[in-house]
C-alpha positions in Angstrom: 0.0 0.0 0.0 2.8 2.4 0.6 6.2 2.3 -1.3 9.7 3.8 0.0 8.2 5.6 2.5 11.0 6.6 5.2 10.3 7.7 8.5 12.8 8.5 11.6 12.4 7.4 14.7 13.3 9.9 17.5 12.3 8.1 20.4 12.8 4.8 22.5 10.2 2.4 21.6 7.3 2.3 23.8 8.8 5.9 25.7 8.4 9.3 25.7 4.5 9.9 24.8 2.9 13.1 24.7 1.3 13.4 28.2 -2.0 13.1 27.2 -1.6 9.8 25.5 -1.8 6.9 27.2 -2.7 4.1 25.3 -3.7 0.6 27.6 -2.6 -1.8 25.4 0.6 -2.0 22.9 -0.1 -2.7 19.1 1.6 -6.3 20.0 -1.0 -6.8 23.0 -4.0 -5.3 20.4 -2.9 -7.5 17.4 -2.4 -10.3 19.6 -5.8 -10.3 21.1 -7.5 -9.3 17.8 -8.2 -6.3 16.1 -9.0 -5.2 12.5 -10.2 -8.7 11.5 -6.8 -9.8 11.1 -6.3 -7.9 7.9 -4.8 -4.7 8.8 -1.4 -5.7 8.8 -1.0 -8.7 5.9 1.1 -7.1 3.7 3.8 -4.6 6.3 4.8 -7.4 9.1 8.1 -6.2 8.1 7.9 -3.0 9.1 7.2 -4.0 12.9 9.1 -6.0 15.0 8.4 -10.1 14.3 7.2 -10.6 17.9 4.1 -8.3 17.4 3.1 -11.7 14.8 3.6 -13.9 17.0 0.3 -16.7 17.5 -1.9 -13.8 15.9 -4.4 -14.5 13.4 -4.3 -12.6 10.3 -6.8 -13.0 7.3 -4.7 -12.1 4.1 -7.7 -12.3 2.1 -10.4 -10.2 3.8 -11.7 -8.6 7.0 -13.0 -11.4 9.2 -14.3 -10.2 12.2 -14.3 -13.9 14.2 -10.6 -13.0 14.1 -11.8 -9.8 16.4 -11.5 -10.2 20.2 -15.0 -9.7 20.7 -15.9 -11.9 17.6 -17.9 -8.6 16.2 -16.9 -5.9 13.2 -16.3 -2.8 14.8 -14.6 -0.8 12.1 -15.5 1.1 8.9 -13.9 0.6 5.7 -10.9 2.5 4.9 -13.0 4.2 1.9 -14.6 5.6 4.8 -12.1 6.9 6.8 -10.5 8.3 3.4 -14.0 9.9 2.8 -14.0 11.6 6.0 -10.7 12.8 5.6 -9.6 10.6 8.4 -6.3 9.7 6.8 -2.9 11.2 6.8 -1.1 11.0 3.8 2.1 9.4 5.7 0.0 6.9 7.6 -2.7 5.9 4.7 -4.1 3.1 6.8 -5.2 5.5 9.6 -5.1 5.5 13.2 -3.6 1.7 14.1 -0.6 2.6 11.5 0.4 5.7 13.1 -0.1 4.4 16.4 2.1 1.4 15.8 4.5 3.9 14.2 4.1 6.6 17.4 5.3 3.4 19.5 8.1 2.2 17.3 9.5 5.9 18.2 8.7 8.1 15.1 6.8 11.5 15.8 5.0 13.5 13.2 3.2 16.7 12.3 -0.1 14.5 12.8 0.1 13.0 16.3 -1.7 15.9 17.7 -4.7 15.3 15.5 -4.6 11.5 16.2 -4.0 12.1 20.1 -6.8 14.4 19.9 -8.9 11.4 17.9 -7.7 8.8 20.3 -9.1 10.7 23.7 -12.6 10.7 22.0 -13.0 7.2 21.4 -13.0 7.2 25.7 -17.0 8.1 25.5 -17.4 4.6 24.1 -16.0 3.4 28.0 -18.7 5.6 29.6 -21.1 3.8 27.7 -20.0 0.6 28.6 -19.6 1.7 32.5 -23.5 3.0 32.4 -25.1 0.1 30.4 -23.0 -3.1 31.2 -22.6 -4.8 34.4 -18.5 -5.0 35.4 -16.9 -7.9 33.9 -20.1 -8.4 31.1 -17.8 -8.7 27.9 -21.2 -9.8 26.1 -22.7 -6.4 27.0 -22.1 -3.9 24.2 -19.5 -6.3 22.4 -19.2 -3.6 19.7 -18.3 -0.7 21.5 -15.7 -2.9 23.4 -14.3 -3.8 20.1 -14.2 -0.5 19.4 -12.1 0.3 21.6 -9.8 -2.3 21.7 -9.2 -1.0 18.1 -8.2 2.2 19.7 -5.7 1.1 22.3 -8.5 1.1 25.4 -8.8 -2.2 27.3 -12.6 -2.7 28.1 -12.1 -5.8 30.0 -12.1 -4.3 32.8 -14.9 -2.3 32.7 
């Protein structure tokens, strides 16, 4: 999808984030528990350290969201997020790509917008903490998705 594409990274991996970012899970722990429907990351394992792959399911062929955590599609198309200008042109996958690069230690023009994007996923926890009863990972299965696609760990909720 993208081609010689160089990036710089300027911090330790995992360190240093902006001090209103502070993801709960790390792109390995997210991939590893499901996200995406095991498609997002097919065809740029290369760019990421191997270990992130490691006993994850990914779908080379299509979305398949029973490779999700909470078995459920949670996501919109990438046409979508292109539509809705959701895309930066350095990370053309969107959030989960400039996350995983954020982490690997590279920081861009964009990470304000995305930090700013990330915090208001957090209204989906509310949700969850009003409707669901602690510990219900049934209850709103979607919105927990959701968020596990946005770095928030519901499973505690």
């Amino acid at each position: 999808m993208q081609k010689n594409y160089v990036y710089y990274l300027t911090e330790t991996i995992g360190k240093n984030f902006h001090a209103e970012f502070l993801p709960e899970l790390t792109p390995k722990q997210m991939l590893k528990m499901g996200v995406f429907g095991g498609k997002y990351m097919t065809d740029c394992k290369r760019e990421y350290p191997e270990d992130w792959f490691a006993d994850v399911r990914l779908c080379h062929q299509y979305h398949n969201p029973e490779f999700n955590f909470f078995g459920v599609n949670a996501s919109q198309s990438l046409a979508i997020w292109r539509e809705k200008g959701w895309i930066f042109a350095e990370d053309p996958r969107g959030w989960f790509q400039w996350y995983c690069r954020y982490f690997m230690g590279r920081r861009c023009s964009d990470d304000l917008r995305q930090i700013k994007r990330w915090k208001a996923m957090k209204r989906h926890a509310a949700q969850i903490r009003k409707h669901c009863l602690k510990g219900d990972l049934n209850c709103r299965s979607r919105q927990r998705q959701a968020l596990l696609n946005w770095a928030y760990d519901s499973r505690n909720i």
